[in-house]
C-alpha positions, -999 to 999 in steps of 0.1 A, spaced: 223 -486 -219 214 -519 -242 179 -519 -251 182 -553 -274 157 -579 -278 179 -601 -258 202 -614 -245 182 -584 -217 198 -563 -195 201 -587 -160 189 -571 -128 213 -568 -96 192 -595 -78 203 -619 -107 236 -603 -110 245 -610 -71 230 -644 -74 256 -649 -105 285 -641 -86 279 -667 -52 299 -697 -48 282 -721 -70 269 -755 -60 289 -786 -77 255 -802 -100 275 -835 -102 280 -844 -60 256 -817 -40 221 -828 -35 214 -789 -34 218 -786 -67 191 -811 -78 167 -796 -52 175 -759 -66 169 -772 -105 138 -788 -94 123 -755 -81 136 -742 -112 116 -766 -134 84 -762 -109 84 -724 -113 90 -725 -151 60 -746 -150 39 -719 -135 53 -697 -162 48 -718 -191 11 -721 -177 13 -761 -184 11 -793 -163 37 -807 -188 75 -815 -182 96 -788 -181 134 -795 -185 164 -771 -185 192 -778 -212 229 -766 -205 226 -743 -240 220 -709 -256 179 -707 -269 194 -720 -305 199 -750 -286 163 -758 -279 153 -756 -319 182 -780 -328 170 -804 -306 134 -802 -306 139 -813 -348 168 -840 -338 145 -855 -304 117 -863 -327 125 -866 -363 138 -898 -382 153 -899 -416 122 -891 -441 99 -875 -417 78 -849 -430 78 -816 -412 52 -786 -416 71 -762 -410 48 -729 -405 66 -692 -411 67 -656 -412 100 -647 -403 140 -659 -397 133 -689 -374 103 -699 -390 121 -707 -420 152 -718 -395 131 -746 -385 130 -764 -425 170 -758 -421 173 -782 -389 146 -806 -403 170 -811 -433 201 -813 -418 184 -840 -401 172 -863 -427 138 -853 -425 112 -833 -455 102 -801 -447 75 -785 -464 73 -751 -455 38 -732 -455 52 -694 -457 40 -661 -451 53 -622 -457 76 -610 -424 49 -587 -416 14 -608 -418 1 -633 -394 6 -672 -404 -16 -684 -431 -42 -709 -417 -61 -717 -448 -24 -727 -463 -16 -749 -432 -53 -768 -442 -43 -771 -480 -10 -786 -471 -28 -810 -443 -48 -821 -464 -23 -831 -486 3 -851 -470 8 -864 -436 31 -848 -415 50 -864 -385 51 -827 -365 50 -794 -376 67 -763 -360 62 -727 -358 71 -693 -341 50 -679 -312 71 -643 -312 97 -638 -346 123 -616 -326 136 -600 -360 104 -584 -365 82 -583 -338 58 -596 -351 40 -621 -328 10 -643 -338 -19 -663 -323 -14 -695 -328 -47 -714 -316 -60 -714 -350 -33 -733 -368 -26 -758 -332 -70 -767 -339 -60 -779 -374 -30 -799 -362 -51 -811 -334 -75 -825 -361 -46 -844 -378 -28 -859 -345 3 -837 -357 31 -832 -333 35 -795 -322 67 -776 -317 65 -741 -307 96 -715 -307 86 -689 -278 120 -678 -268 109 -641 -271 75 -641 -253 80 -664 -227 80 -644 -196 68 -613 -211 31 -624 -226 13 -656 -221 25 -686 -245 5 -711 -256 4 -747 -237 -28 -760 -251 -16 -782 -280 17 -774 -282 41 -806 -274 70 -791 -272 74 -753 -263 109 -733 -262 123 -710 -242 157 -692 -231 170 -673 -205 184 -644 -220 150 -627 -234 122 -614 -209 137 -637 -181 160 -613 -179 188 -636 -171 223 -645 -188 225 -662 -222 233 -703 -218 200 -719 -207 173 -736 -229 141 -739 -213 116 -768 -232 81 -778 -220 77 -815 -231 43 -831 -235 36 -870 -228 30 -871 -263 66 -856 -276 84 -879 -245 69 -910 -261 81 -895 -295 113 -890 -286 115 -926 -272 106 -936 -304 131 -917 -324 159 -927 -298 181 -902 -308 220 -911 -315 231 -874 -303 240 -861 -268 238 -829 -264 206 -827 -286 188 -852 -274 159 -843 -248 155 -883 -240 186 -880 -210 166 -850 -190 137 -864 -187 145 -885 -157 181 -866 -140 172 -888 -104 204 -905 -113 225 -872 -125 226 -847 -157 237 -858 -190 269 -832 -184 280 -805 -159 248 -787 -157 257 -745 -156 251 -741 -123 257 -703 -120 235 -697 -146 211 -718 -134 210 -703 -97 210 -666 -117 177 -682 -137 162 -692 -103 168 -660 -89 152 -641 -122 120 -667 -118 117 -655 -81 112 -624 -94 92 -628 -117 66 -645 -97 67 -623 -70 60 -597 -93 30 -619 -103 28 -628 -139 -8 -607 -149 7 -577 -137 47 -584 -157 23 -592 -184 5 -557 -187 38 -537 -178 55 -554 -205 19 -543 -227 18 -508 -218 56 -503 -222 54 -516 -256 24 -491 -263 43 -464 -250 74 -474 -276 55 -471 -298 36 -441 -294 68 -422 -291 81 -433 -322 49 -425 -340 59 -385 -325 89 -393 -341 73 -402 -371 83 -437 -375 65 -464 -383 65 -498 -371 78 -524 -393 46 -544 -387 12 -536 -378 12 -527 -339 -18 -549 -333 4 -577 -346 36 -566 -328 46 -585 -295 46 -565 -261 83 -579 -256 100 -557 -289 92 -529 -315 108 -532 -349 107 -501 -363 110 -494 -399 138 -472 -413 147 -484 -447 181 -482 -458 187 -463 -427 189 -487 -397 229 -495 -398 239 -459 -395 211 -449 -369 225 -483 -350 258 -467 -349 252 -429 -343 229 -440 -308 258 -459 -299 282 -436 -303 267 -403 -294 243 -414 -268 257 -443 -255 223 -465 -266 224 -499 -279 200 -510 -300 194 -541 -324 191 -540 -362 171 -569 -380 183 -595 -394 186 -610 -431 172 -591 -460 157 -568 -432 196 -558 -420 194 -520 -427 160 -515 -427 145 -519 -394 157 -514 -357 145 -532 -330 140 -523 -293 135 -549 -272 111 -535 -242 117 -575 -223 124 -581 -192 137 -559 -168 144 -532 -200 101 -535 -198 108 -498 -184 90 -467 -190 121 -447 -183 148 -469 -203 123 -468 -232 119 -430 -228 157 -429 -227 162 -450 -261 138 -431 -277 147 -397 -266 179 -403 -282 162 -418 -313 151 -382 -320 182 -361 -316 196 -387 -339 172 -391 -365 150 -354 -360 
């Protein structure tokens, strides 16, 4: 049993939808009609009257090209950070041409607002990014205080919420550009970037006319006249089938399963007598990153090999001392969490 922040374990609705014939993108009209209900329902999802487009891509995809969509040479960036792919963000603002200045925070707190107004207030910034949910830690944070103060400075807004989206509410108010992916609490394969585009950020990309392909948002917003490429059409009929789901399911009640879940992981690690990496009231209802310093390598392996459990170490400096269990999705499961955890004990009591 994988319980990992992603990609998620896919259910057999998704699975049998994976395995049909799958429609040619490039000659059947079916396929455009089936992306467009695709893009409608992760509208609902998103919770915004904004574009939403689908990129042929793993979530990694949707970072890259947010940065290379909207920056030019010598843009400065804001880039806003407590964890991995905060500070990911100032790596794709460099490699294209642009300045990031990067307002950062420990792993564990919340972003620091009055350090977003000090650097506002000194320099003008072209957009600025930031992390809804940092999947190595858990940690997730509210962003409507820092989007208010980019608000007040016409800033464009990019958002990383691969690993809430579907499993909590993400922000739309404010945020230009907002990421997604299907392998987190979609529950559906790895290879599709999802990427809610304001009017604002489709006149910026315009503007940046972007020399790339396969980075470049400006070809999908208009796919009347075909895709840039072969869209993934199996991947995209499995994503259609995991958004059917998750609407029938309606999204306030997925919402406060994937709450109580993550209440429940947690409560049973606290009998365990491990502690969060994080503070729980700052830890996303999608994944738990517990702390076992020093530990988390060896306790990785022994679940896997003596109870047949998968779970995810962190990432970076944070390697061997923290676990992750990623309650998304379908794995949002009271029993599949009792499972994980149950074997959590024998292996670390």
């Amino acid at each position: 049993m994988r319980l990992t922040p992603g990609p998620t374990a896919v259910p057999p609705r998704v699975r049998d939808r994976l395995a049909e014939p799958a429609l040619n993108p490039d000659v059947e009209p079916a396929f455009d009609d089936r992306y467009a209900d695709v893009c409608a329902a992760l509208q609902t999802v998103y919770g915004t009257d904004d574009d939403v487009v689908v990129l042929g891509g793993e979530g990694i995809l949707g970072l890259e090209a947010a940065i290379a969509s909207t920056i030019t040479p010598g843009d400065r960036v804001l880039c806003v950070s407590n964890g991995v792919y905060g500070d990911g963000f100032a790596d794709f603002v460099r490699q294209y041409d642009g300045e990031p200045t990067v307002v950062s925070a420990d792993y564990d707190e919340p972003l620091d607002v009055a350090a977003v107004e000090a650097a506002l207030a000194e320099h003008e910034f072209a957009a600025a990014t930031m992390v809804h949910c940092e999947t190595p830690t858990g940690v997730v944070t509210d962003l409507e205080p820092i989007l208010t103060k980019l608000a007040d400075h016409d800033v464009l807004t990019v958002v990383d919420a691969v690993s809430s989206l579907g499993g909590m509410p993400v922000p739309s108010d404010g945020v230009d550009i907002c990421l997604g992916a299907s392998q987190k609490a979609l529950s559906a394969p790895p290879g599709l970037t999802t990427v809610s585009v304001s009017e604002r950020a489709w006149d910026a990309v315009e503007a940046t006319d972007p020399a790339s392909l396969y980075t470049n948002l400006a070809p999908w917003r208009d796919v009347s006249d075909g895709f840039p490429y072969t869209h993934l059409s199996a991947l995209v009929a499995a994503l259609d089938e995991s958004l059917a789901m998750l609407l029938e399911e309606g999204l306030d009640t997925v919402y406060a399963r994937h709450e109580s879940v993550a209440a429940h992981c947690r409560e049973r690690a606290a009998e365990i007598g491990i502690d969060c990496y994080a503070d729980p009231a700052r830890s996303a209802p999608t994944v738990t990153a517990l702390s076992l310093p020093g530990e988390a390598a060896r306790v990785q392996r022994d679940l896997a090999d003596e109870h047949n459990v998968v779970l995810a170490t962190g990432l970076g400096d944070l390697a061997d001392d923290v676990l992750r269990v990623g309650h998304m999705g379908y794995n949002a499961d009271f029993d599949r969490v009792d499972r994980a955890m149950d074997a959590l004990a024998a292996v670390v009591g």
